[in-house]
N, C-alpha and C positions, 0 to 999 in steps of 0.2 A: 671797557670800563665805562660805567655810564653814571650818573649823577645818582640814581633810584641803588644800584649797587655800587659800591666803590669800591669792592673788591674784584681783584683779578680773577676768573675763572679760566680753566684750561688746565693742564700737567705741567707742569715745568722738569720734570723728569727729562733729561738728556737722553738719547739713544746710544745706544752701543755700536751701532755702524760708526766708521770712521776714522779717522787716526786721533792722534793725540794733538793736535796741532790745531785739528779743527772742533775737537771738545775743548781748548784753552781758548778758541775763538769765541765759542758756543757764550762758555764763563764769561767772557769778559763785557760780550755783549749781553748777557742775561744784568749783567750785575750792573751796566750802562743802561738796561731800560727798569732797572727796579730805582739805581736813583732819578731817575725822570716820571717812574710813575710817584716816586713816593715825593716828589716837589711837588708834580700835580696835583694829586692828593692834598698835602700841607696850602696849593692855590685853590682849591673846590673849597674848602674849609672857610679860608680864610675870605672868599666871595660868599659864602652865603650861610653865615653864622647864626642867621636867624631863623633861616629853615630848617636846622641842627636844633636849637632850640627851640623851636616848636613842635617836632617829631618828639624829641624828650618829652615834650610836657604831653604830648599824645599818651605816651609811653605810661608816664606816671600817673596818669588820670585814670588808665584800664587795669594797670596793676592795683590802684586803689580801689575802683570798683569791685576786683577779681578779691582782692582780700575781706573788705566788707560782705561780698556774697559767702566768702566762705564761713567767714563769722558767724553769718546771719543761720547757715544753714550746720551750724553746730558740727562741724565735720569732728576736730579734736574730741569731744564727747562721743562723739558713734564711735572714732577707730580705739576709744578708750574701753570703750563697753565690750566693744567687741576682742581685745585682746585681753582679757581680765575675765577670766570664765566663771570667775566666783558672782563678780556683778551680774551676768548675764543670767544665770541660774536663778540668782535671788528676785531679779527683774521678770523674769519669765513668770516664775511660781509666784509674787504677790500680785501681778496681773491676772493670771489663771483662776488665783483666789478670787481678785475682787470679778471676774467673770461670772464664774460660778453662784456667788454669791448674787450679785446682781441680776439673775438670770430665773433665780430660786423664788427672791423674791418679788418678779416683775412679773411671773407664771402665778404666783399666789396673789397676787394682788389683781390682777384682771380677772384669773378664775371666781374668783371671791365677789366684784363688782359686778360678771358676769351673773352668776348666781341671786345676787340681790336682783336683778331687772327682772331677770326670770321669773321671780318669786310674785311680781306684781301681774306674771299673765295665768296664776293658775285659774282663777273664775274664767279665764276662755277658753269653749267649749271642747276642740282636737285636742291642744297645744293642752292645755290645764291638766286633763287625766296626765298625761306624759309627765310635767312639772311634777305631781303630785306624787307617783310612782317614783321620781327621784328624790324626791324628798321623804320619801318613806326608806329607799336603799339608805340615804344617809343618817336617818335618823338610828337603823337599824345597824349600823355601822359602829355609831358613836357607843352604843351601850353595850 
């Protein structure tokens, strides 16, 4: 038993070899060194109460930490969303949506701005017949 652990390790399981005489020996001395561990114990304590309480405050300073990160990382919200299948469906699909929708519009709005720069190279001479031929498909489009 050491100061870092203060608990006994080992079996204390009795063997079955023997007579009876020397398993009520076995008992009497097991139960003569549990009250000498458990004084000692009660003397470790009682020498160094301040080491006890400092491991404590160890203690409760990483459980606070541990519960602030958990806060922080919204755990209750996830395992909520996720056992709740109606949220997670509505969650999925108004995502999808604003995906969709966001993606419609950011395609139309660069194709469109594309289009305008374009439109300033038809007078050059390769690249212009080409602009112009496009802009003829579209015009031809529109009506």
């Amino acid at each position: 038993m050491s100061k870092a652990n203060p608990y006994r390790t080992g079996s204390s399981f009795s063997t079955r070899s023997g007579s009876r005489s020397t398993r009520n020996e076995e008992q009497r001395v097991q139960s003569e060194s549990r009250k000498e561990r458990h004084s000692k114990e009660a003397d470790d304590v009682q020498d160094h109460p301040f080491e006890l309480r400092h491991e404590v405050k160890k203690l409760n300073t990483r459980l606070d930490k541990i519960a602030a990160t958990l806060e922080k990382s919204e755990m209750k919200d996830m395992i909520d969303n996720y056992m709740n299948p109606k949220k997670r469906i509505i969650a999925n699909l108004t995502a999808g949506l604003a995906r969709g929708l966001g993606l419609t519009l950011g395609t139309a709005l660069v194709l469109g701005l594309l289009g305008y720069i374009l439109s300033f190279f038809v007078n050059v001479p390769m690249i212009g017949d080409f602009i112009s031929d496009l802009q003829g498909y579209i015009d031809q489009s529109r009506s």
